[in-house]
C-alpha positions in Angstrom: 33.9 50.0 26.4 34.8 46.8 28.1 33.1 46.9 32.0 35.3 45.4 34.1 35.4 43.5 37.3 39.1 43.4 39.3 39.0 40.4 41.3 42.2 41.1 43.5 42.8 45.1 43.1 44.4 45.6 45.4 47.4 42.5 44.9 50.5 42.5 42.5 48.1 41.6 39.5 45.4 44.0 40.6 47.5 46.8 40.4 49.5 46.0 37.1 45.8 45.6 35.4 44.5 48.9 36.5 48.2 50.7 35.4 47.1 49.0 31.8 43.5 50.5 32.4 44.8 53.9 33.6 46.1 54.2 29.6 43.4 53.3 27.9 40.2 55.3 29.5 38.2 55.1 26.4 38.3 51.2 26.4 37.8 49.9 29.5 35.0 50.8 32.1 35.6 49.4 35.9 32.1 48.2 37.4 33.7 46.6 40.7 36.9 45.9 42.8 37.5 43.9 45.4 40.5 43.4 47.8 41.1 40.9 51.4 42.3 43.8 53.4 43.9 47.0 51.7 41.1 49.3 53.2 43.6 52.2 52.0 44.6 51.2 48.7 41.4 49.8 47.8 39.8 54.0 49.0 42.6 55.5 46.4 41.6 53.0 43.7 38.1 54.1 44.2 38.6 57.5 44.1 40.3 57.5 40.8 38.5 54.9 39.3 34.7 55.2 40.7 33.3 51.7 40.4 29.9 50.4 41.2 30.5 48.1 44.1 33.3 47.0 45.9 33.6 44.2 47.9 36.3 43.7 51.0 36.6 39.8 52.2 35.5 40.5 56.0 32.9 42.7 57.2 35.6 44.9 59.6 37.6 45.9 56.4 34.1 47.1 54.3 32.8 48.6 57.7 36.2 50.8 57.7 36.1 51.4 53.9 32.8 52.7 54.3 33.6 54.9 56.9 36.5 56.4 54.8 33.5 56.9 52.2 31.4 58.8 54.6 34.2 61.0 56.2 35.1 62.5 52.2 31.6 62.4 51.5 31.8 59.9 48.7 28.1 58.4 47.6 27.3 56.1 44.8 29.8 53.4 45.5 28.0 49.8 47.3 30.2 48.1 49.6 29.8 44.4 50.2 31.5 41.9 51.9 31.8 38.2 52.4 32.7 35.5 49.9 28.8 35.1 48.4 29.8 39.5 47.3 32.6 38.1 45.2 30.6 35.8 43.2 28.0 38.5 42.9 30.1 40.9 41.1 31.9 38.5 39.4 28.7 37.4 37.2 26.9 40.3 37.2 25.3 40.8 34.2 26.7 44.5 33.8 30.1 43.0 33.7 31.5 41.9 30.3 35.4 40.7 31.4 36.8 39.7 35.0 40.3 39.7 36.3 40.3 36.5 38.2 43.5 37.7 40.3 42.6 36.5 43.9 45.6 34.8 45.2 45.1 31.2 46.3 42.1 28.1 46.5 39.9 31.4 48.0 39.6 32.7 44.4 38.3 29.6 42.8 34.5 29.9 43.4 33.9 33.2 42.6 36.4 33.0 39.6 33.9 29.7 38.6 31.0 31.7 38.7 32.1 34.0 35.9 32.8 31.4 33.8 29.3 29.8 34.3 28.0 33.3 33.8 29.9 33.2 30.3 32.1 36.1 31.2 35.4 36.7 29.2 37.8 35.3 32.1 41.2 36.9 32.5 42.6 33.9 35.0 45.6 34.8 36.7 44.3 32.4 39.3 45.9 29.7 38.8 44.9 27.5 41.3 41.5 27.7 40.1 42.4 25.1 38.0 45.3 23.4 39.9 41.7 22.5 42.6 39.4 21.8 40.1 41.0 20.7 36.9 38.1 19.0 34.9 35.1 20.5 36.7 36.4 24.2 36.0 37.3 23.3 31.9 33.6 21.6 31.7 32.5 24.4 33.2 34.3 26.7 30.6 32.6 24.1 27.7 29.2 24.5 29.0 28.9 28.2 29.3 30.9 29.2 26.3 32.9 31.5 28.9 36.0 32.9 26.9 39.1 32.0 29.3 42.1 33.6 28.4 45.3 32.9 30.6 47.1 36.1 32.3 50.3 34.1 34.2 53.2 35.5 31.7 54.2 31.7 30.6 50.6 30.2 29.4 50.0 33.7 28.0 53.2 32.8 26.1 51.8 29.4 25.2 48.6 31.2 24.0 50.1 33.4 22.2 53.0 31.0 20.1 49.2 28.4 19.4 47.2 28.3 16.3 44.1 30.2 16.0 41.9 27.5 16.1 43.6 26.2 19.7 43.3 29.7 21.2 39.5 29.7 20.9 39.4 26.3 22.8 40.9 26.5 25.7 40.9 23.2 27.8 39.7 21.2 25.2 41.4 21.9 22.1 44.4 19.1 20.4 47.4 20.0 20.4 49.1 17.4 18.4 46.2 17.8 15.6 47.8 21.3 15.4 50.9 20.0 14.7 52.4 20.5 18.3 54.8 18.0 19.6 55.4 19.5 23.6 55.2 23.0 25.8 58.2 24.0 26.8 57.7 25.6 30.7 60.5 28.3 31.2 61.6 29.2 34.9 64.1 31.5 36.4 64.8 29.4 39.2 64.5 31.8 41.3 66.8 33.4 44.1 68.6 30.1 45.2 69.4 28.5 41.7 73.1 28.7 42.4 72.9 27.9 46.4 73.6 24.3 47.0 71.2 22.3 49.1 72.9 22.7 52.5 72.8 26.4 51.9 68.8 26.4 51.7 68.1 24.9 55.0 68.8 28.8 56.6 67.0 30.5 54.5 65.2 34.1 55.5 61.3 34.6 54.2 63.2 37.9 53.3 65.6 36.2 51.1 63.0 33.5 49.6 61.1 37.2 48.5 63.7 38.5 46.6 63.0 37.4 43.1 66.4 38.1 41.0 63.3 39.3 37.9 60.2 39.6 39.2 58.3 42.0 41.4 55.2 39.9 43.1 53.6 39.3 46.0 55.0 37.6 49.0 53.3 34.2 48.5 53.7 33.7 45.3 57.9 35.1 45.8 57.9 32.4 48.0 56.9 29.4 45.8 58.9 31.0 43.2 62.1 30.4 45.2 60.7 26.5 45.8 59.5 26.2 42.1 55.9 24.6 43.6 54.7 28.3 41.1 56.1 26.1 38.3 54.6 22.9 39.5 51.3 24.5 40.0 52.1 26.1 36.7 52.7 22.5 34.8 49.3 21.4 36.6 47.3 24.5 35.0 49.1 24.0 31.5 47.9 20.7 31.3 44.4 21.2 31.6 44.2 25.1 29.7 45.9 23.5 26.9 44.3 19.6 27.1 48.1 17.8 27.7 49.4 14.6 28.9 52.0 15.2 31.8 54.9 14.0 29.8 54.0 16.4 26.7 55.2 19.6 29.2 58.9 19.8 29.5 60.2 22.7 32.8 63.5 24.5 31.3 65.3 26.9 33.0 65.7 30.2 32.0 67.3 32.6 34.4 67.0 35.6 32.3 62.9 35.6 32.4 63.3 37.4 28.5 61.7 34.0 27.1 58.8 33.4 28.5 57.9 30.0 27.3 57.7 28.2 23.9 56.1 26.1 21.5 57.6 22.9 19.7 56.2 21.6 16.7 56.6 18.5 15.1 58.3 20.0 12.2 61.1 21.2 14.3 59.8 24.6 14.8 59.9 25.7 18.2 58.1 29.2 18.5 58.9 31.5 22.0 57.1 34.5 23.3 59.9 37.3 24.0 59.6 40.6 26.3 60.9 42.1 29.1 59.5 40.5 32.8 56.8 42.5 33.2 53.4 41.1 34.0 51.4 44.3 32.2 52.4 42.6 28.7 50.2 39.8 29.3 47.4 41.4 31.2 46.8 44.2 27.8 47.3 41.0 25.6 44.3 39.4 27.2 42.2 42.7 28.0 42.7 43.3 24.1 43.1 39.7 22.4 42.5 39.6 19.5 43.8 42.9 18.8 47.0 44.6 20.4 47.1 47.6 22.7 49.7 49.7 24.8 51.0 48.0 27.9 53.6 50.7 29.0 56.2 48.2 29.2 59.1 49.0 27.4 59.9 47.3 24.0 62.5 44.8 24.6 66.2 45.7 23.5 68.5 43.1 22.2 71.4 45.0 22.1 71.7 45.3 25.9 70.0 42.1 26.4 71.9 39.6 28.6 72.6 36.1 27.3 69.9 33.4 26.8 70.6 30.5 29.5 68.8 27.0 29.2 69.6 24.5 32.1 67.7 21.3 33.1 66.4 21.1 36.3 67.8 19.7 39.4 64.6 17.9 41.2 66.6 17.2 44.2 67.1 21.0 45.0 63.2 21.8 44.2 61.5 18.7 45.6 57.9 20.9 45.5 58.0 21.2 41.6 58.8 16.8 41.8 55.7 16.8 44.1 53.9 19.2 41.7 55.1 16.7 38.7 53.7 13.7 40.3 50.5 15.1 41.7 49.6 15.6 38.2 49.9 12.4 37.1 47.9 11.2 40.0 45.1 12.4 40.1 42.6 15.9 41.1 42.9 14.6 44.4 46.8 15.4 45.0 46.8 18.6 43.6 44.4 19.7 45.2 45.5 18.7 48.6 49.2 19.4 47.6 48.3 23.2 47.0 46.4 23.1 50.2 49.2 22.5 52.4 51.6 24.3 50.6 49.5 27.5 51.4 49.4 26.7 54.9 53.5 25.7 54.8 54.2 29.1 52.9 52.4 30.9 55.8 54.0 29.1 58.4 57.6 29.4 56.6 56.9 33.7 56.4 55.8 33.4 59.6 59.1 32.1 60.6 57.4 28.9 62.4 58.9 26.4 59.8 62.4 26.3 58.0 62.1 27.0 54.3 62.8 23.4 53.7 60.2 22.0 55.7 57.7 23.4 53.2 58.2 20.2 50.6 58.1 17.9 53.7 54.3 19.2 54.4 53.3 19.0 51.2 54.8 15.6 50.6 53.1 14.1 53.7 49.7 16.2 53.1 49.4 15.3 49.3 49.9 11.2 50.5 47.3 11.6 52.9 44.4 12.7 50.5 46.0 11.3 47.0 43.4 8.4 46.7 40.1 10.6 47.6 37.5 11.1 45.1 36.8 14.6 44.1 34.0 14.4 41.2 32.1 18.2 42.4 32.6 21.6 43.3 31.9 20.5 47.0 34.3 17.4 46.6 37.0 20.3 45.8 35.8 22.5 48.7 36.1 19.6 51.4 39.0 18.6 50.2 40.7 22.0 50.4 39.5 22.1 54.1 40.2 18.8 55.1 44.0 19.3 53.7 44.8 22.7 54.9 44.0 21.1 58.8 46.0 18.2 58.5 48.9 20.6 56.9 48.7 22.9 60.3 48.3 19.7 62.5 51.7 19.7 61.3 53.1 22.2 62.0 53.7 23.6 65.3 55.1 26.9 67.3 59.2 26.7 66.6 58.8 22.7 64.5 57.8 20.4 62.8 56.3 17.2 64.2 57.9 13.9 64.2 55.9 12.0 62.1 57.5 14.1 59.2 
C-alpha cells in the first residue's frame, strides 16, 4: 500500500484525491492531512480515514480540531500546526507519495521538502515551480524525487511523452524525442464571448462560475483572467525543459481535450476525457499502471463539437504578463504570482474591479523583474517583498494613481 500524505485536504484537489482513495482501500494508506482552516471538514475526513497526524496552518484551527477530538473521544491522531508541521509530514520517512495540493506560493516549501526527501510528488501546486523554477527541478535532480504533474493539462502532456521523457521530468529533451511544441489548451473561461467593456463590471460571483470546471474560488478566478494558463505556460516550461516559444496557448472551450503533443513528423497526440480532475490525480497515484477514477468514460456520441480559437491577448492581458515573465526571468514570475494573489483577494473581496487585477500585476512584476533570485530564501524574500508592494496598491474602494 502506498502511505500517503494530502497536502491541501481539505481544498478542491484534496477532496477529488481522497474520492480516488475512497475506491481503492487496498492500495493506498493515508499517514497525514493537512488543511488552512476547514476545522469541520478536516474532523469528517479524519474520522473516515484515521491518519497519523494532521496538521492545521494556525494554532486556533488545531486547538479547535483537537477539541472536536476530545469531545468524540477520538485518540491516536497528533495534531500539529504551523508551517515547519507541513514540512514535517511532508518528508516523513513513513510517507511514500505526497499530494502537493496547497493553493498558492504557501505550498512551495513544504512541497520542496518532499522532493529533497525523494518522495514520489503528486504537484498540483503549481506555483511551486512558477516561484522557484530552476532551484525546485535541481532540487528534483539531486534527490531522485519522482515528480509527476496532477493539473489536468501537464498531466496530458505527460501522458501524450515518450517513456524515456516521463522519467525525467525538468530535465529531459524534448526535441531529441522527436517533439516539435506543447500545445496548452484553455476554455477561456466565463467571459470568452464578453467584449472588453463588458469585463470592467464584473461580479467575483460571475468570475467563479467556470462554464467546465468545479474549483476553488482563487483558482475560478484566474481561470476567468487566464493568469491559471500563464502560470500554467510558466510550470510547462520548466516540468518539461522548454523554451517559451516551443508552448503554443489554444483555446478550447469544450475542456474534452486536454492538451496535446506535436511532433516533428506531423503527429500531434491529445489527451481526451471528460473535465474532471480525478482522471489525472488516479493517473499519477497509479502511473505506471492504470486504476479506477470514478469518472465516467467519455461518450462521443453526445460529445459537443471540438473548438480551436487563437487567443485574444488584449482581452486576457494577465496570460501576456504571464507570457513575458517567462521569458524574463525567475524574478517576474515570481513577483507576478505574488501580486496576482494579493489582486485576486482584493478583487473577491470586492476592493478592486476585476480589471484592475492585470494592472497590479503589470506594475508589481516591473518593480522586481531585474532582482536576483539564485536560493530558496531569494524566492521567499521576493514573494514578501512583492505581495506588500501589490497591497500598497491597493486601497479600501481603488486603486492608486500611480497605476
Amino acid at each position: 500500500m502506498q502511505k500517503l500524505c494530502i497536502l491541501g485536504s481539505t481544498g478542491s484537489i484534496g477532496k477529488s484525491t481522497l474520492d480516488v482513495v475512497r475506491l481503492h482501500p487496498d492500495k493506498f494508506d493515508i499517514v497525514s492531512l493537512s488543511a488552512n482552516a476547514s476545522v469541520d471538514m478536516m474532523f469528517e475526513q479524519c474520522l473516515e480515514f484515521r491518519p497519523h497526524t494532521v496538521v492545521m496552518v494556525s494554532s486556533e484551527h488545531a486547538e479547535a480540531l483537537s477539541d472536536k477530538f476530545i469531545a468524540a473521544n477520538i485518540s491516536g491522531i497528533n495534531v500539529l500546526s504551523g508551517t515547519c508541521a507541513l514540512e514535517a509530514i511532508a518528508q516523513d520517512p513513513v510517507t511514500d507519495t505526497v499530494m502537493a495540493a496547497i493553493v498558492g506560493a504557501s505550498g512551495l516549501l513544504p512541497t520542496l521538502a518532499a522532493v529533497k526527501a525523494g518522495k514520489k510528488v503528486l504537484l498540483a501546486n503549481k506555483e511551486a515551480l512558477v516561484t522557484s523554477g530552476a532551484i525546485f527541478i535541481a532540487a528534483v535532480r539531486s534527490s531522485g524525487a519522482q515528480l509527476l504533474p496532477i493539473d489536468s493539462e501537464h498531466n496530458a502532456i505527460f501522458q501524450c511523452l515518450p517513456l524515456n521523457a516521463q522519467q525525467q521530468p525538468g530535465y529531459c529533451n524534448l526535441h531529441h524525442e522527436g517533439v516539435s511544441k506543447i500545445l496548452l489548451t484553455g476554455s477561456g473561461g466565463p467571459f470568452r464571448t464578453w467584449s472588453l467593456d463588458e469585463l470592467d463590471n464584473v461580479t467575483p460571483d460571475q468570475a467563479c462560475a467556470h462554464p467546465n470546471w468545479d474549483m476553488g474560488r482563487k483558482i475560478s478566478v484566474d481561470s476567468a483572467t487566464m493568469m491559471n494558463k500563464g502560470l500554467e505556460f510558466i510550470e510547462a516550461k520548466w516540468l518539461f525543459n522548454l523554451e517559451p516559444d516551443d508552448i503554443q496557448v489554444v483555446l478550447h472551450p469544450q475542456s474534452t481535450i486536454h492538451s496535446m503533443v506535436q511532433y516533428k513528423d506531423g503527429s500531434v497526440i491529445a489527451q481526451m476525457g471528460n473535465p474532471d480532475m480525478r482522471t489525472p490525480i488516479a493517473h499519477a497515484l497509479s502511473f505506471p499502471q492504470r486504476i479506477e477514477s470514478g469518472v465516467a468514460p467519455f461518450d462521443f456520441f453526445s460529445a459537443k463539437s471540438f473548438e480551436f480559437q487563437d487567443v485574444d491577448l488584449i482581452k486576457y492581458p494577465n496570460l501576456k504578463l504571464a507570457i513575458d515573465a517567462c521569458k524574463s526571468g525567475q524574478a517576474a514570475c515570481t513577483a507576478l504570482n505574488a501580486a496576482n494573489e494579493i489582486a485576486v483577494d482584493a478583487f473577491l473581496s470586492e476592493k478592486i474591479k476585476f480589471t484592475d487585477i492585470a494592472k497590479i500585476n503589470e506594475t508589481s512584476m516591473k518593480k522586481f523583474v531585474s532582482e536576483k533570485v539564485t536560493s530558496i530564501d531569494d524566492v521567499v524574500a521576493l514573494d514578501k517583498n512583492a505581495r506588500v508592494f501589490a497591497q500598497s496598491l491597493i486601497t479600501d474602494n481603488h486603486i492608486q494613481e500611480q497605476l
